[in-house]
C-alpha positions as CSV (number, residue, x, y, z in Angstrom):
1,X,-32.4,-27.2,6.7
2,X,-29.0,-29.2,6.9
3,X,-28.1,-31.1,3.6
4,X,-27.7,-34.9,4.3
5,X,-25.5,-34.6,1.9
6,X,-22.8,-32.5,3.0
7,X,-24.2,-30.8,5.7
8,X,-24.6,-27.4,4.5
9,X,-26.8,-25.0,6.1
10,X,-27.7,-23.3,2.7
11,X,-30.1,-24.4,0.1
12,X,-32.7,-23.4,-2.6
13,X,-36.3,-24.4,-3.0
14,X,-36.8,-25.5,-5.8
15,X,-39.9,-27.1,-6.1
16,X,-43.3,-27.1,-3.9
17,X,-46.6,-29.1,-3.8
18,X,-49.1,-29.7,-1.4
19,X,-50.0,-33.4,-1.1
20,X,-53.5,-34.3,-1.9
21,X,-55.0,-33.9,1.1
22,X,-53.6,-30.8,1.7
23,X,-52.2,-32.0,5.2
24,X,-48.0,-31.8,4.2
25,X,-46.0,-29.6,1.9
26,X,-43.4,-31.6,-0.2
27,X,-40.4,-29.2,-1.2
28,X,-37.5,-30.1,-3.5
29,X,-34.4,-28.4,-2.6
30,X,-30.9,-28.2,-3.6
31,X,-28.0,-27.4,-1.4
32,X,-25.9,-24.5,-2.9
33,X,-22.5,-25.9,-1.7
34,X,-22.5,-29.6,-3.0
35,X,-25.7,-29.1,-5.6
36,X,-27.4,-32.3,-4.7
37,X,-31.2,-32.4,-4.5
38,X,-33.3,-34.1,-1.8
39,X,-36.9,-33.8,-0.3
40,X,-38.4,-32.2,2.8
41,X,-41.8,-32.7,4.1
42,X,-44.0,-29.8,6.3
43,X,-46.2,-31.2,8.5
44,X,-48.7,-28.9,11.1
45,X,-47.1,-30.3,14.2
46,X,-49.8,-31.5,16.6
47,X,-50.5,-32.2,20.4
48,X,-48.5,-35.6,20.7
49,X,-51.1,-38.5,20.6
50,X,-50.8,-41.1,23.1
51,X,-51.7,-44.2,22.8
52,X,-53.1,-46.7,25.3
53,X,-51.5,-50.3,25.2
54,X,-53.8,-53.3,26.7
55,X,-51.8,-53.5,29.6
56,X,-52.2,-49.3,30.1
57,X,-49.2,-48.3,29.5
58,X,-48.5,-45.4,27.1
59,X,-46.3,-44.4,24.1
60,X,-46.2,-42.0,22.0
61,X,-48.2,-42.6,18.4
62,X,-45.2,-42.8,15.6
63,X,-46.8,-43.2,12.3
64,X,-43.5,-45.1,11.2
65,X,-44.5,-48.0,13.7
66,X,-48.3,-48.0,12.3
67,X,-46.5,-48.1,8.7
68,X,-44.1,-50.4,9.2
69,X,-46.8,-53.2,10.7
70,X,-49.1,-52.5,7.5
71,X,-46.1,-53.1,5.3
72,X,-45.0,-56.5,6.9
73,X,-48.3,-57.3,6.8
74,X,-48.4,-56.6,2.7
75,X,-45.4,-58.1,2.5
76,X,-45.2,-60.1,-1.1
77,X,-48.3,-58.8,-2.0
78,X,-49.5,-57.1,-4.8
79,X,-50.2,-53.8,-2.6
80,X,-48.6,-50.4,-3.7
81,X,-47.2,-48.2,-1.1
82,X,-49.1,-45.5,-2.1
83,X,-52.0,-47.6,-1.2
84,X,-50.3,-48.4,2.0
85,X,-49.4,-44.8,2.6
86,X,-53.2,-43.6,2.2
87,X,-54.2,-46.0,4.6
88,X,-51.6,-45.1,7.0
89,X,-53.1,-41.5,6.1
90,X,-56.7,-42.2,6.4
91,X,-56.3,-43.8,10.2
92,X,-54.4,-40.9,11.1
93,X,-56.6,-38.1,9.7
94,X,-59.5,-40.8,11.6
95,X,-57.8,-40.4,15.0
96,X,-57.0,-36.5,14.4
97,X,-60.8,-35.7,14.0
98,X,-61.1,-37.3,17.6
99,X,-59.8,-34.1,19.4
100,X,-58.7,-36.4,22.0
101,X,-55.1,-36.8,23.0
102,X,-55.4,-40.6,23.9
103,X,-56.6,-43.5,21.8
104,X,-56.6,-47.0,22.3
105,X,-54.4,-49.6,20.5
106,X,-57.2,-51.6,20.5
107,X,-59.2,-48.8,18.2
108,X,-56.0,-48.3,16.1
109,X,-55.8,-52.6,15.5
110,X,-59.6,-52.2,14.3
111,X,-59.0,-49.0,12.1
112,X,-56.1,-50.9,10.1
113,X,-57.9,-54.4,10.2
114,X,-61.3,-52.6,8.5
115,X,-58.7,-50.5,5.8
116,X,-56.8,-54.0,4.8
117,X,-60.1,-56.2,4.5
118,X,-60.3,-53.5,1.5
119,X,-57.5,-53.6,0.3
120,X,-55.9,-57.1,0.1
121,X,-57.6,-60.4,1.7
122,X,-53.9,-62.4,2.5
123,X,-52.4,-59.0,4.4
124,X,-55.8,-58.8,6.0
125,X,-55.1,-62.3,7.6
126,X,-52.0,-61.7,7.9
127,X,-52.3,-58.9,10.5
128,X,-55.6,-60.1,11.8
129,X,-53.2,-63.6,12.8
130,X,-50.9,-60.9,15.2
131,X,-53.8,-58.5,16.1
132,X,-56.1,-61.2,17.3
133,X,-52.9,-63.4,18.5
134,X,-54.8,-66.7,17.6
135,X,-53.8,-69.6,19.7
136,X,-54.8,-72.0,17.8
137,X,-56.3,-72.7,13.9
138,X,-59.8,-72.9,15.4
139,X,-59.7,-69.2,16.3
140,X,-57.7,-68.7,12.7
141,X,-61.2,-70.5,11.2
142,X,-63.0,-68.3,13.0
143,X,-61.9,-65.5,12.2
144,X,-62.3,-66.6,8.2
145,X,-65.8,-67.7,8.6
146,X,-66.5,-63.6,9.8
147,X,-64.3,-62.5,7.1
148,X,-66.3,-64.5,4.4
149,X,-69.7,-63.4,5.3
């Protein structure tokens, strides 16, 4: 492992935990040149999962992208990233127990629609306003009236 720091090739662990759900290994190092600390995750690395856009083209899943729209969509909300990143967790152990290598983005839309309606009404319309790509505010009503019931 390189330090960011000061590029050194040599470090120490220092610390390691395996996250709650036992799918990563967090490990505190220190690099024995410049004695800074930083943190590395382990990951079991996986067959690449594709996913399926509407118009059938494919790209690689990145978790970062799924994250990132979650986020925007809790934007100035009171929503912990921890909450955000067991979400992001949950839809990803959800697609791994598929033992597919393709899933749509349509299925992926649903998955993080269903986890915000949980977890905060405003980010839930928030994404479902992009997911659904209303047109107009009688789709936006719409869509209300089924998250109300």
């Amino acid at each position: 492992m390189r330090c960011p720091y000061c590029g050194n090739r040599k470090d120490g662990v220092i610390d390691s935990r395996m996250s709650k759900n036992g799918s990563s290994v967090r490990r505190r190092r220190e690099c024995l040149k410049c004695k800074r600390r930083f943190t590395t995750y382990e990951y079991v690395e996986r067959l690449p999962l594709m996913v399926v856009k509407k118009d059938s083209r494919r790209e690689p899943f990145v978790r970062d992208k799924l994250m990132h729209g979650i986020v925007v969509a809790c934007e100035k909300r009171p929503v912990s990233i921890k909450r955000i990143e067991k979400l992001v967790d949950d839809i990803e152990r959800h697609l791994g127990k598929h033992n597919t290598r393709e899933v749509s983005s349509k299925e992926i839309g649903e998955l993080v629609m269903k986890g915000l309606h949980s977890l905060d009404e405003i980010a839930y319309v928030r994404f479902a306003s992009v997911y659904r790509q209303f047109r107009d505010v009688g789709q936006f009503i719409k869509e209300m009236k089924k998250f109300l019931k």
